[in-house]
C-alpha positions as CSV (number, residue, x, y, z in Angstrom):
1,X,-8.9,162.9,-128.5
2,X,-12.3,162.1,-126.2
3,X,-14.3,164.1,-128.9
4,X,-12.6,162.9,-131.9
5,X,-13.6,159.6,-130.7
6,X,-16.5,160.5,-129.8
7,X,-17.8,162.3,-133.0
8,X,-16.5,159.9,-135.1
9,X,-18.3,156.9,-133.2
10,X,-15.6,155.0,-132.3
11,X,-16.3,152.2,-129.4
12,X,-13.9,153.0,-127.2
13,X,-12.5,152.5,-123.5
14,X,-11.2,155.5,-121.4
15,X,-8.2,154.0,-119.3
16,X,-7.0,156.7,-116.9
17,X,-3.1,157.1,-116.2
18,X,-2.1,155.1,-119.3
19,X,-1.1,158.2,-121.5
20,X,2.5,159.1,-122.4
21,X,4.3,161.7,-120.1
22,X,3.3,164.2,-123.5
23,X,-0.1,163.7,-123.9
24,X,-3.0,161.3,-124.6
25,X,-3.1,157.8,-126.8
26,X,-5.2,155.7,-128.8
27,X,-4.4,151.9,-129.0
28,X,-5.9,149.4,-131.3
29,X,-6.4,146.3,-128.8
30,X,-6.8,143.2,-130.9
31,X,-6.9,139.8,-129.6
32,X,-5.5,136.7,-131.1
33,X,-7.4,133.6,-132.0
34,X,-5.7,131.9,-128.4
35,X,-7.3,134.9,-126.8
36,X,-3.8,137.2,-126.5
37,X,-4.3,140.8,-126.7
38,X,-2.0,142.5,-128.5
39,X,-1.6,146.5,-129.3
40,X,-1.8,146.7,-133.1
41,X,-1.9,150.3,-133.8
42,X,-1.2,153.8,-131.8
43,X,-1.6,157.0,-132.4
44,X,-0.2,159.6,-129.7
45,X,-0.8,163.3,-129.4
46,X,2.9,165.0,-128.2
47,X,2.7,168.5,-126.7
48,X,6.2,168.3,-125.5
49,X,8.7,167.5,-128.3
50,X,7.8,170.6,-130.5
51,X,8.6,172.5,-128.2
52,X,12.1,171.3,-127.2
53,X,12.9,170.9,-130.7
54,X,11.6,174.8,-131.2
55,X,9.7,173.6,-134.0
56,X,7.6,176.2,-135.8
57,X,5.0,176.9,-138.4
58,X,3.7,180.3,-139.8
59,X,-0.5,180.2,-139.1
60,X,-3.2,181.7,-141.3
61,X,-2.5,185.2,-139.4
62,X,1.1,185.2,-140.7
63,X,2.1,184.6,-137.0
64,X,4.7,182.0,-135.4
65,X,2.9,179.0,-133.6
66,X,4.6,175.3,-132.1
67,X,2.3,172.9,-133.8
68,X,1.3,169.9,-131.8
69,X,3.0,166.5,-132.7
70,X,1.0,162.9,-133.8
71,X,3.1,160.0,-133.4
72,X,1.2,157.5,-135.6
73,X,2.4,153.6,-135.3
74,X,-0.7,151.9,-137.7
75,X,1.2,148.9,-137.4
76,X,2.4,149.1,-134.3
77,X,5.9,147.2,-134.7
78,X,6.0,145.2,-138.3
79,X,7.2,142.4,-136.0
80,X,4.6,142.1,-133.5
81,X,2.1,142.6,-136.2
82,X,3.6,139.8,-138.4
83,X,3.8,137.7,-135.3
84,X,0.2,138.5,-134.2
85,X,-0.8,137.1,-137.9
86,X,1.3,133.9,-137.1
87,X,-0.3,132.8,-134.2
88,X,-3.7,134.0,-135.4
89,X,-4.1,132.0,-138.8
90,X,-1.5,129.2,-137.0
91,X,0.6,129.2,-140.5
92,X,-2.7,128.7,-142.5
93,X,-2.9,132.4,-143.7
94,X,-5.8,133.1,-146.0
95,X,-4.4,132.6,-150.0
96,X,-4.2,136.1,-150.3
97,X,-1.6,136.3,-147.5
98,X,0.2,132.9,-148.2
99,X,3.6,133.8,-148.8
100,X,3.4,130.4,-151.2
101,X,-0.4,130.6,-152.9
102,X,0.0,127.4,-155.0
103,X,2.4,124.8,-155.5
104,X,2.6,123.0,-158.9
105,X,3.5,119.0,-157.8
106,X,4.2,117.0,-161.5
107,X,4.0,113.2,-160.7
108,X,6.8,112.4,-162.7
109,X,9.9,113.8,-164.9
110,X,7.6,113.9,-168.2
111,X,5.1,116.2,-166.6
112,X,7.4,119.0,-165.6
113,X,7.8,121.0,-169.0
114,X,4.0,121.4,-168.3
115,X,4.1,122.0,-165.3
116,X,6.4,124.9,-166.1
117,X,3.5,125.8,-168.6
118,X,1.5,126.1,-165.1
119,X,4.0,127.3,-163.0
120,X,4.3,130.8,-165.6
121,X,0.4,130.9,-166.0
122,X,0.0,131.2,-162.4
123,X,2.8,133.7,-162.1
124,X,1.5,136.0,-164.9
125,X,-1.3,136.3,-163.4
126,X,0.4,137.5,-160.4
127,X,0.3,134.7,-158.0
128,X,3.0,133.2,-155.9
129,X,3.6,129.9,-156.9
130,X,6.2,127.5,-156.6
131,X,7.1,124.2,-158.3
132,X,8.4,120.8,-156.8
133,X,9.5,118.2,-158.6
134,X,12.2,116.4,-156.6
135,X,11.1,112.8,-154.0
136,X,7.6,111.2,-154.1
137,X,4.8,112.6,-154.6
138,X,3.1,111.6,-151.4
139,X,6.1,113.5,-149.8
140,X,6.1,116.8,-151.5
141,X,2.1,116.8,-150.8
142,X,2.9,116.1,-147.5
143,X,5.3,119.0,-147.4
144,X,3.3,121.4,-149.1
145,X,0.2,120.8,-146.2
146,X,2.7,120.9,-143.8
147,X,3.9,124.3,-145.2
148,X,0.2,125.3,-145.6
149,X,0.0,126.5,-148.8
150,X,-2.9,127.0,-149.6
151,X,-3.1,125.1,-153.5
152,X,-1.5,121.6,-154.6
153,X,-2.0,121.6,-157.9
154,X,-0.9,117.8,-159.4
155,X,-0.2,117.1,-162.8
156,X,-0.1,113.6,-164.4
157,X,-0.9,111.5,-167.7
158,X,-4.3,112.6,-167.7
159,X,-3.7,116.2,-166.6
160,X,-1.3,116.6,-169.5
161,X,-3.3,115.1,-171.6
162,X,-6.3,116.9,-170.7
163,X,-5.0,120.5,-170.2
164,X,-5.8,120.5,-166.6
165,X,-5.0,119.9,-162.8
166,X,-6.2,118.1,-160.1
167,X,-6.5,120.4,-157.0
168,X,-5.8,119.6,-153.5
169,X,-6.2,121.9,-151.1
170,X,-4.5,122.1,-147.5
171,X,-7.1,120.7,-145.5
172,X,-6.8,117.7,-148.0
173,X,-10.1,117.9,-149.7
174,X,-9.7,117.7,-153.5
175,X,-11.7,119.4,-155.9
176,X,-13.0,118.0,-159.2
177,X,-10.1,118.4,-161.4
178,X,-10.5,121.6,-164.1
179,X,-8.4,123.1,-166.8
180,X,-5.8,125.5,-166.2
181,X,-7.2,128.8,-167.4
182,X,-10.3,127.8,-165.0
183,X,-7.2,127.0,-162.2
184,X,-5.7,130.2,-162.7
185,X,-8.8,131.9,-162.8
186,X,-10.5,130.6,-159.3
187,X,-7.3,130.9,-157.5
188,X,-6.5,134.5,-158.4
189,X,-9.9,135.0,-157.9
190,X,-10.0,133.6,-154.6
191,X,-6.8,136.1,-154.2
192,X,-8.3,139.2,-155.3
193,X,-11.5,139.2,-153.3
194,X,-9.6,138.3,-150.0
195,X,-11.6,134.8,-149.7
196,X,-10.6,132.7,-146.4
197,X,-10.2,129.5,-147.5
């Protein structure tokens, strides 16, 4: 495991008595953004189980031989991963991670046939999107930033009229409003390329 690290030039530290009872371990030590560490990956080499479970494998020279075992956990535990993701973004994952990437808000009854217009734009283009239409808007924005999604797109009078949205985004700055082609096309953009935002 020492040379594997070492010939691949991996930084690594060498913590003595922390194997498993069968054999040596890698961990993938990550720390969160409050400075928690967390194991995020392990990969184990077993020298035991094979041979308690008589496991076998025929070698180049046609002879019998007990292979050695990896246990690989890239994840580690789904959970603690997911959790670890949490508490690192605080709920303000990146929009490629949002489980929500966009939220269509129409201001009033009249505006939600195209909004739905939106709403199947956004989701053709494979985005997550959602659409609110029920209480005030201040209140659904307010929701939507408390939820952290990522996108608030807001469509009124004007917007209809003028095939577009006005954008806010969860830190509440609002873009110049643009049309909803251009919409689509930044936010999936901003999806694909893994941006931060």
């Amino acid at each position: 495991v020492r040379r594997t690290l070492n010939n691949g030039g991996i930084n690594y530290t060498e913590v003595a008595g922390e194997a498993a009872f069968y054999g040596p371990k890698i961990d993938v030590e990550v720390w969160s953004a409050i400075g928690r560490e967390f194991s995020i990956a392990t990969n184990q080499v077993d020298f035991a189980v094979p041979g308690r479970y008589g496991l076998q494998f025929t070698n180049s020279a046609g002879k019998e031989e007990t292979p050695i075992c990896i246990h690989r956990a890239p994840l580690g535990t789904h959970e603690r991963t997911v959790g670890f993701l949490i508490e690192h973004y605080a709920g303000a994952f990146p929009p490629w991670l949002a489980p929500v990437q966009a939220i269509i808000l129409p201001i009033a009854e009249r505006h939600v046939g195209f909004a739905n217009t939106v709403l199947d734009a956004l989701a053709d283009a494979g985005l997550r999107v959602e659409l609110e239409a029920d209480n005030t808007l201040n209140y659904r924005i307010r929701n939507a930033q408390n939820d952290k999604v990522p996108y608030m797109l807001i469509a009124g009078d004007r917007e209809v009229e003028n095939n577009e949205l006005s954008i806010r985004l969860r830190s509440g700055e609002n873009l110049d409003p643009m049309g909803v082609a251009e919409a689509v096309a930044m936010i999936g953009e901003s999806v694909a390329n893994k941006k931060p935002h």
